[in-house]
C-alpha positions in Angstrom: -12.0 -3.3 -8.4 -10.5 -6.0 -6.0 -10.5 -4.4 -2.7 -8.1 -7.0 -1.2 -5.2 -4.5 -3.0 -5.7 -2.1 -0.1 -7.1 -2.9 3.1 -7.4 -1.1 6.4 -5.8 -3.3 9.6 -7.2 -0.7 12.3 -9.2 2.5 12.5 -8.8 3.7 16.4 -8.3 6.8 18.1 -7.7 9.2 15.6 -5.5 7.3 13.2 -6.2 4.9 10.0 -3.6 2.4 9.0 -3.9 0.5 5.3 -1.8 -1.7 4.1 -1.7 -1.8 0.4 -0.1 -5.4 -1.1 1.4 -3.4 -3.8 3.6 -6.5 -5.0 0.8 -8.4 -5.8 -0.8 -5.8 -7.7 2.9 -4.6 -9.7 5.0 -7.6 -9.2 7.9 -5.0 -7.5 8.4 -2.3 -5.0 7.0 0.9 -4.5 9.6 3.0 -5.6 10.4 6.2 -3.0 8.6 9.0 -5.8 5.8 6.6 -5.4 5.4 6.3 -1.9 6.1 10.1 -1.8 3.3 11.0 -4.0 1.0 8.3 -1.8 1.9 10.3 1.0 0.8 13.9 -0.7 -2.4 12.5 -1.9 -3.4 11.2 1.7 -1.8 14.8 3.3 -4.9 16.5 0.9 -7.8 14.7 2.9 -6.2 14.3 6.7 -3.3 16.2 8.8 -0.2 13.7 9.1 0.7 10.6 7.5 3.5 8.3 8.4 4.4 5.5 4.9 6.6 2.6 4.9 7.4 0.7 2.1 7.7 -3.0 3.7 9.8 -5.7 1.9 9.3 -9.1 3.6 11.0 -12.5 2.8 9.3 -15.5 3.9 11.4 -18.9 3.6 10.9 -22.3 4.3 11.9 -25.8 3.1 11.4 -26.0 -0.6 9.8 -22.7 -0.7 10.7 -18.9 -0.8 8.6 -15.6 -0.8 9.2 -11.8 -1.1 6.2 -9.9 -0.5 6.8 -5.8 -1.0 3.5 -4.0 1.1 3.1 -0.2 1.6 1.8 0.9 4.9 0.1 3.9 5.3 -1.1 5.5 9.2 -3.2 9.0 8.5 -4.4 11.1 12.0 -7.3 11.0 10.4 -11.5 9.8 12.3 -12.4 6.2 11.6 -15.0 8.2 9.6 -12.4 8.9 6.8 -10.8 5.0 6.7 -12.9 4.2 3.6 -11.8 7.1 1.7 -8.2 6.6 2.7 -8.1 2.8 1.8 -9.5 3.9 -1.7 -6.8 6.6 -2.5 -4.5 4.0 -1.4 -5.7 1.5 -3.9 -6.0 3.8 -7.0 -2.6 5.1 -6.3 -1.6 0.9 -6.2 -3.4 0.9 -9.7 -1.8 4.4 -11.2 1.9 2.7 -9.8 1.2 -0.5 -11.4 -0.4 0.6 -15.0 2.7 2.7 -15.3 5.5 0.0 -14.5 4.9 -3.1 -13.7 7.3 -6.2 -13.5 5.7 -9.8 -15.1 7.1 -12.7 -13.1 9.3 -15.4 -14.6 8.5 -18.0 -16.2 9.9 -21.0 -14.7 
């Protein structure tokens, strides 16, 4: 499994924050019944859980990006950051093996 689909950015003072690079992985965006569900599945293991879905355009001369992310924070220990970032990722992997976009050929 390539654990760059899900990372965690910080694990401090009672939360955990991933960041999933969910376009990468489907080649869209996390629709909102997807980031919903993400959300349940984290609420099973820790208290509170706060999900963006991020679309991000990056742009310069002769060049152009849109990068779709999902960011998770969980009050949950530092302790549990490893088990969160992997729900995370096989949630990415569920989304994606049930809809996933293929990029244009160009």
């Amino acid at each position: 499994m390539d654990t760059t689909t899900a990372f965690v950015r910080s694990a401090a003072n009672g939360t955990v924050e991933v960041v999933v690079n969910f376009g990468l992985l489907s080649g869209r965006e996390a629709t909102q019944a997807e980031v919903d569900r993400l959300g349940r599945r984290v609420c099973d293991v820790t208290g509170s859980v706060r999900v963006q879905a991020v679309r991000t355009h990056d742009m310069g001369p002769g060049s152009e990006a849109i990068v779709n992310q999902v960011v998770l924070c969980a009050d949950a220990p530092a302790a549990d950051a490893d088990t969160i970032r992997s729900i995370c990722e096989e949630w990415a992997i569920d989304c994606a093996s049930e809809r996933s976009i293929q990029p244009l050929d160009m």
